[in-house]
C-alpha positions in Angstrom: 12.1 -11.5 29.5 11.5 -12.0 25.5 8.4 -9.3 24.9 6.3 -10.3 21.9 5.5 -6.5 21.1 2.4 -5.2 18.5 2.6 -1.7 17.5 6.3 -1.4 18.2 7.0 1.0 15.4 4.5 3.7 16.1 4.9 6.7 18.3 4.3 4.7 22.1 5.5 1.8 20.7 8.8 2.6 19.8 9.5 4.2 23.0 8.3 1.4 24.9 11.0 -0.7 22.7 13.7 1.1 23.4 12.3 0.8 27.5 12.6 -3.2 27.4 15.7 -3.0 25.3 17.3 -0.6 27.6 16.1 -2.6 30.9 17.6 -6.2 29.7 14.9 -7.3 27.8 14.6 -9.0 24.7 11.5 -7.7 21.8 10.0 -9.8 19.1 8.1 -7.0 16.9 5.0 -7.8 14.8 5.9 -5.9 11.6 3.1 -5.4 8.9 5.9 -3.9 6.0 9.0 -4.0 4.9 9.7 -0.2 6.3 8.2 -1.7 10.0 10.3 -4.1 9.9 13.4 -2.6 9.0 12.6 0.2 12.1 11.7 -2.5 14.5 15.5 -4.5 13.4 17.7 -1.3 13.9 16.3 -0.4 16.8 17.4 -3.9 18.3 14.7 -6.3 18.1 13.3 -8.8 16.4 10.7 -9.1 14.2 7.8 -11.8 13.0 6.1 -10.5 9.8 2.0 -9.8 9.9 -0.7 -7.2 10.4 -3.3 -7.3 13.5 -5.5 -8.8 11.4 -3.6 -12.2 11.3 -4.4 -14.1 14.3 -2.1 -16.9 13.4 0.9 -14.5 13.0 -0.4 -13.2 16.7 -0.3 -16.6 18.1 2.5 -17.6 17.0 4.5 -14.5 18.4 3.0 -14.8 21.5 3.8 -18.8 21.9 7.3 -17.6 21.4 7.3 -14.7 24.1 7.7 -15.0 28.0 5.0 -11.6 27.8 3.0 -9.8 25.5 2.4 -6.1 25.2 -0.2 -4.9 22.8 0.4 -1.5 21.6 -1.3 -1.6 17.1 -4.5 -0.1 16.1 -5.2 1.4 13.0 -6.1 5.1 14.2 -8.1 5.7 11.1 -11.3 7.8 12.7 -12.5 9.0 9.4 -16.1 7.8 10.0 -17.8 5.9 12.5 -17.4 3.1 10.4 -13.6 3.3 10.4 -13.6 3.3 13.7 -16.1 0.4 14.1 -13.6 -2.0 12.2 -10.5 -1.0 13.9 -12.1 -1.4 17.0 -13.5 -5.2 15.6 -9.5 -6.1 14.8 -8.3 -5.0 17.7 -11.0 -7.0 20.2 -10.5 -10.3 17.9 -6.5 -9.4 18.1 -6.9 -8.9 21.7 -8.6 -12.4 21.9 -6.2 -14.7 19.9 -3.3 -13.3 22.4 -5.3 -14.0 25.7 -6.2 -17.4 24.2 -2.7 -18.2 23.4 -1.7 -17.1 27.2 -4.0 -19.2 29.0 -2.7 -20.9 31.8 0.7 -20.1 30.9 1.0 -17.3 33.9 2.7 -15.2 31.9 1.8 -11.1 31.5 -0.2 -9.5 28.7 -0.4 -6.5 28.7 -2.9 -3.9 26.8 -3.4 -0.3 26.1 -6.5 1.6 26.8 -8.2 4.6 27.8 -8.4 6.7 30.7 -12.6 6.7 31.6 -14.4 9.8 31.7 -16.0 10.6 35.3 -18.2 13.4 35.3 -17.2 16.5 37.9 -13.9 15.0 38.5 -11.1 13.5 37.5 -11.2 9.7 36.5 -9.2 6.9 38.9 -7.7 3.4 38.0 -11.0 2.0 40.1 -13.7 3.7 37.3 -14.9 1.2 34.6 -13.8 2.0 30.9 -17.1 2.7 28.8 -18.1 0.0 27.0 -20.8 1.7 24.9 -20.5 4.5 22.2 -18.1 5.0 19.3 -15.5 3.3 21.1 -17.1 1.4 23.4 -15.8 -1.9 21.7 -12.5 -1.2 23.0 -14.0 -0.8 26.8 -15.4 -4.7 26.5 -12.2 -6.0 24.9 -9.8 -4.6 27.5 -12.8 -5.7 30.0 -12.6 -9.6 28.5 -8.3 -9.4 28.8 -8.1 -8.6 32.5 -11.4 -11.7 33.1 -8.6 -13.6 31.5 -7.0 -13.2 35.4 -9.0 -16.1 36.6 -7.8 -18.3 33.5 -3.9 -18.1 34.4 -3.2 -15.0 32.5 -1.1 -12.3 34.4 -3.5 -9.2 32.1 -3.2 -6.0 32.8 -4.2 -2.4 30.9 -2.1 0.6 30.7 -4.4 3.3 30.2 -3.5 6.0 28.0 -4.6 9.9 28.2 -5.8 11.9 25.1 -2.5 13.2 24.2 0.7 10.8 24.4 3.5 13.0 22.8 6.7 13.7 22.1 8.7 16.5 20.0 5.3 18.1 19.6 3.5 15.3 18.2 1.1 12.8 18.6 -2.6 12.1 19.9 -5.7 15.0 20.4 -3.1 17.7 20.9 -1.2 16.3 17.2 -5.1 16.2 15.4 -5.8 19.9 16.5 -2.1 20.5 15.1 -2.8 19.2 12.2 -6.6 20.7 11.3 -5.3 23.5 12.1 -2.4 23.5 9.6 -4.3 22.7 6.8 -8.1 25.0 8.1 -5.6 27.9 9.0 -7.2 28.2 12.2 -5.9 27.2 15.5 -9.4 25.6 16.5 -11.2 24.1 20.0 -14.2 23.3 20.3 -17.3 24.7 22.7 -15.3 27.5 25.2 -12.4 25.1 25.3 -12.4 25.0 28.8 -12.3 21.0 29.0 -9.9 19.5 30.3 -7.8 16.7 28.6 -5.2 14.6 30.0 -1.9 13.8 28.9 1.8 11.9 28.9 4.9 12.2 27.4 5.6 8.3 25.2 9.1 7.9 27.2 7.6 8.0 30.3 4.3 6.2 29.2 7.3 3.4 28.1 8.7 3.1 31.3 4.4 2.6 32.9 4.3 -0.5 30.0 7.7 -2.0 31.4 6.7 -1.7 35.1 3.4 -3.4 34.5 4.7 -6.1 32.4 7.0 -6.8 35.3 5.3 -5.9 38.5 1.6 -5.7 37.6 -0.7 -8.0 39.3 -3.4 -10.1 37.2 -6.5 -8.0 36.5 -5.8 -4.5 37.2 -5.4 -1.5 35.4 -2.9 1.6 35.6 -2.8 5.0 34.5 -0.2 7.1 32.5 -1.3 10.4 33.3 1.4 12.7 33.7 -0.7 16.1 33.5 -4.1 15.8 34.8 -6.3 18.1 32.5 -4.9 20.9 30.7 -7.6 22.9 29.2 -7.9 22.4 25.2 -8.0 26.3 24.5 -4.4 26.4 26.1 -3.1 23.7 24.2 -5.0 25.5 21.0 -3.0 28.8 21.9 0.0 27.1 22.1 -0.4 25.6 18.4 -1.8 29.1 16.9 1.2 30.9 18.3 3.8 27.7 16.6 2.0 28.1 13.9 1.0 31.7 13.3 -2.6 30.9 13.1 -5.7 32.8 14.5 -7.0 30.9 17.5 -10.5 30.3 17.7 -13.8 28.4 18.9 -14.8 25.9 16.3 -18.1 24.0 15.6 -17.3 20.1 17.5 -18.2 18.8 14.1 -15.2 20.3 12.7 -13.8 16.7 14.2 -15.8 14.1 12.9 -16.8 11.4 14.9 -14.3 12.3 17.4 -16.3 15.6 17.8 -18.3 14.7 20.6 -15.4 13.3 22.5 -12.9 16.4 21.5 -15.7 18.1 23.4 -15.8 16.5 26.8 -14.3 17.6 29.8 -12.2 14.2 30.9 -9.3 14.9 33.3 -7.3 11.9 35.0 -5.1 10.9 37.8 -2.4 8.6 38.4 -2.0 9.3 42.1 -2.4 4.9 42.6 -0.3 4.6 39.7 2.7 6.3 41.1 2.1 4.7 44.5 1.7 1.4 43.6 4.2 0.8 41.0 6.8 3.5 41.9 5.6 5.0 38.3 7.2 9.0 38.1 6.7 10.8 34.9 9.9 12.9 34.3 9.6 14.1 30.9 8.3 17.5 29.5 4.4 18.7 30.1 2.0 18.9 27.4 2.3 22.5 27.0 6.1 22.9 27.2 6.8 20.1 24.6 3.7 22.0 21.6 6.8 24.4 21.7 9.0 21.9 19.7 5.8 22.2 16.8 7.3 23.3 13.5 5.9 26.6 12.1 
């Protein structure tokens, strides 16, 4: 299958990359720069040049794919603004690459968030929120898998807090790196929340299995650790780092503060089931031991 791939440089995305490559695929890369470009082409795909923001790039790279997987977003959660626009070019991203896919019966496939279910942990059948800070991204995914009654073959990988990999990466990589430069291992409340998370190479090989298996309209979970609680993964830092660890006001975190502060475990137990989906690489807590002092 030729994948027409967004975010293929970043942390996930060049995982899930090397997963298609590896598995007989062919990748056409959007690449915003010259560096993304050249990372994308030596890993051993190809590339079509353009930022999320250029729906006629988008289209284009998808009219030329057999499947889309959408991986880019801008990550800047500096302010709730911030947020708010990256969440607006990703939704009218999102849109231009259904749109394109209509009736064509061929897979697009997005990433998203696990929900949070209060008491317990969240399942593939709970809703994604579709109000708050990010609640933008909850109706866009929404919209992509409706796009299952127009001849679109949508589905959403949902992603945990933390996807990571040699120590980096997600809620457990922003803790590492406020606390590198507060000198304080920090969590916020008690830090007995719980928080999710994956390991990218085996959140790669959940992207490939939905793009190829995947029925129209649902949504999967790569959640290889349930919930491990934040003032673990907080020790775990402090001791890499030689830092005091500590409880630390929630708006230490900006607009992510209230978030940081939820307790939001998540299972994959249909996920494994259904697709055969079985996580192999290191936990959460054993791969914060590759963090650099």
């Amino acid at each position: 299958m030729r994948v027409f791939i967004t975010g293929g440089t970043g942390l996930i995305g060049s995982a899930v990359v090397a997963e298609l490559l590896g598995n007989g695929h062919t990748v056409l890369a959007l690449a915003r720069s010259d560096a993304s470009a050249l990372a994308a082409e030596q890993a051993g795909a190809e590339t079509i040049r353009g930022g999320l923001g250029d729906l006629d790039v988008l289209r284009a790279g998808a009219a030329q794919a057999d499947g889309v997987i959408h991986l880019a977003f801008s990550n800047d959660f500096s302010s709730a603004e911030a947020v708010a626009r990256s969440v607006a070019e990703e939704g009218a991203a999102l849109a231009a690459l259904g749109q394109e896919l209509v009736g064509s019966d061929r897979p697009l496939v997005t990433a998203s968030g696990t929900p949070y279910a209060p008491g317990r942990a969240s399942t593939e059948s709970d809703p994604v929120p579709t109000d708050g800070l990010v609640g933008g991204r909850g109706r866009s995914v929404t919209a992509v898998l409706d796009l299952a009654s127009r001849g679109v073959r949508s589905t959403a990988v949902r992603l945990p807090r933390t996807v990571h990999n040699e120590g980096t990466g997600g809620f457990a990589g922003l803790l590492t790196n406020i606390a590198r430069s507060s000198g304080v291992s920090g969590y916020p409340g008690d830090g007995t929340q719980r928080w999710p998370a994956v390991h990218a190479l085996d959140a790669a090989v959940l992207f490939r299995l939905a793009l190829e298996q995947a029925p129209a309209g649902t949504a999967w979970h790569a959640v290889a650790d349930e919930g491990d609680q934040v003032r673990d993964i907080a020790a775990v830092i402090g001791r890499r780092l030689g830092l005091p660890v500590q409880s630390v006001p929630a708006e230490t975190y900006g607009p992510l503060g209230q978030i940081f502060a939820t307790d939001q475990p998540s299972s994959s137990a249909h996920t494994r089931q259904a697709l055969g989906w079985t996580p192999k690489h290191p936990s959460l807590l054993a791969d914060l031991e590759n963090i650099q002092p």
